[in-house]
C-alpha positions as CSV (number, residue, x, y, z in Angstrom):
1,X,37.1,-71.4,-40.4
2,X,36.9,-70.0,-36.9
3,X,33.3,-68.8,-36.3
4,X,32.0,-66.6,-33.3
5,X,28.2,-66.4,-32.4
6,X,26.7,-64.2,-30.9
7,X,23.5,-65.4,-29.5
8,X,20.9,-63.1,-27.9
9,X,18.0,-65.4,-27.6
10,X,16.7,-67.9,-25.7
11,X,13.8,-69.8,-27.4
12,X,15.2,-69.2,-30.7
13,X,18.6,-69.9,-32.9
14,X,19.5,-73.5,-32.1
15,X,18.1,-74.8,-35.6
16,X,20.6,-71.9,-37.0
17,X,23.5,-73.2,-35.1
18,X,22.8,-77.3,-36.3
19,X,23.5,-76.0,-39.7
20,X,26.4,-74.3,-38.6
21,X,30.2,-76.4,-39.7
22,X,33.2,-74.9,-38.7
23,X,36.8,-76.0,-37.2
24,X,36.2,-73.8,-34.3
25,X,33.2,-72.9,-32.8
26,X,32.5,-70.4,-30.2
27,X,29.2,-69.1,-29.2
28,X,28.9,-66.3,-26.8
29,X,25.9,-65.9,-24.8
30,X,24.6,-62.3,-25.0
31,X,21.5,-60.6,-23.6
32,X,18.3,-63.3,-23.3
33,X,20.9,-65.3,-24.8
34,X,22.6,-65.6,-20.9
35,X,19.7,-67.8,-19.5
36,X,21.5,-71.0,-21.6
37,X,23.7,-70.6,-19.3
38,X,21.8,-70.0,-16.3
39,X,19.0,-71.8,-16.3
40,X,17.9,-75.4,-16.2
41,X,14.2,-76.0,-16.7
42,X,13.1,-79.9,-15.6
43,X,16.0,-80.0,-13.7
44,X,18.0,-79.8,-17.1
45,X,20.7,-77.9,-18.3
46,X,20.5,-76.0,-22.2
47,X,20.9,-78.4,-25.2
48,X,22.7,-75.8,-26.3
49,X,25.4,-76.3,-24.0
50,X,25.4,-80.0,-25.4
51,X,27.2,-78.7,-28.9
52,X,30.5,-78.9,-29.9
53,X,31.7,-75.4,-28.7
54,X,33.4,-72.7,-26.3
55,X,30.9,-70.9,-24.6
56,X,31.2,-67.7,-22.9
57,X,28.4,-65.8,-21.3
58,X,28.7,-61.9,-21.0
59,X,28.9,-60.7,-17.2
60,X,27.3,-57.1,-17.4
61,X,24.1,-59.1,-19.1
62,X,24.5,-61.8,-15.9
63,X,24.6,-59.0,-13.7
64,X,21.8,-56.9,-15.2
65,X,19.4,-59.8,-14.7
66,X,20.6,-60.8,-11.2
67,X,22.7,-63.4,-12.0
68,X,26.3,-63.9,-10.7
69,X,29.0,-65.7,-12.0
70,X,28.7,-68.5,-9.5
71,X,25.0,-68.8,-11.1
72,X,26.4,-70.0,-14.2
73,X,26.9,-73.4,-15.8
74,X,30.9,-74.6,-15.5
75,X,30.4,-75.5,-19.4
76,X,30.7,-71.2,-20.0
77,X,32.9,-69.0,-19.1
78,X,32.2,-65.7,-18.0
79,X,33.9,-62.6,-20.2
80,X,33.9,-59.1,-19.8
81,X,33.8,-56.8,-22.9
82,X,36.7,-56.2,-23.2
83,X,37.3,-60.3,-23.6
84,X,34.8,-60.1,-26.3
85,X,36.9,-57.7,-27.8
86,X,39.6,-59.7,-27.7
87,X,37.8,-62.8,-28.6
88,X,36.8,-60.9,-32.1
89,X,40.2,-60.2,-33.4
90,X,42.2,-62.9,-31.7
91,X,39.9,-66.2,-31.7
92,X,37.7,-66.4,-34.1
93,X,37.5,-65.0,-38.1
94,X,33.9,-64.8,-38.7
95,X,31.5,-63.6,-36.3
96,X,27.2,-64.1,-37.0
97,X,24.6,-63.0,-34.6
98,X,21.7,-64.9,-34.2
């Protein structure tokens, strides 16, 4: 199965995705969700970026809390809506938000 995330937080939602098999995993960082890839607290990247997955961060949320995407971690990819869109009914068959 090829399963989408959609993850909106930051402190929470990791123990969901450890439970998580599928052959293709892609998690897309949405809202709160967007510090993964943005942040780095003791100098350290998001475990969450560790997993086995495509990650893509949504660039309206970068933008509405003033980050650019230069700002984010070269593990993610920025995407627009309309990539999500496309991402939805061309990538993956499932999509969950956590």
């Amino acid at each position: 199965m090829k399963l989408g995330v959609f993850m909106s937080d930051f402190r929470g939602g990791s123990d969901v995705l450890d439970r998580l098999s599928a052959e293709k995993l892609g998690i897309i960082l949405v809202g709160n969700g967007i510090y993964h890839a943005t942040t780095k607290e003791n100098g350290k990247s998001s475990p969450l970026l560790n997993k086995s997955a495509n990650f893509y961060v949504l660039s309206e949320d970068l933008e509405s809390r003033g980050f650019s995407p230069a700002d984010v971690d070269s593990r993610v990819k920025p995407v627009t809506y309309s990539d999500v869109v496309d991402l939805i009914f061309n990538d993956y068959e499932k999509i969950i938000w956590i």
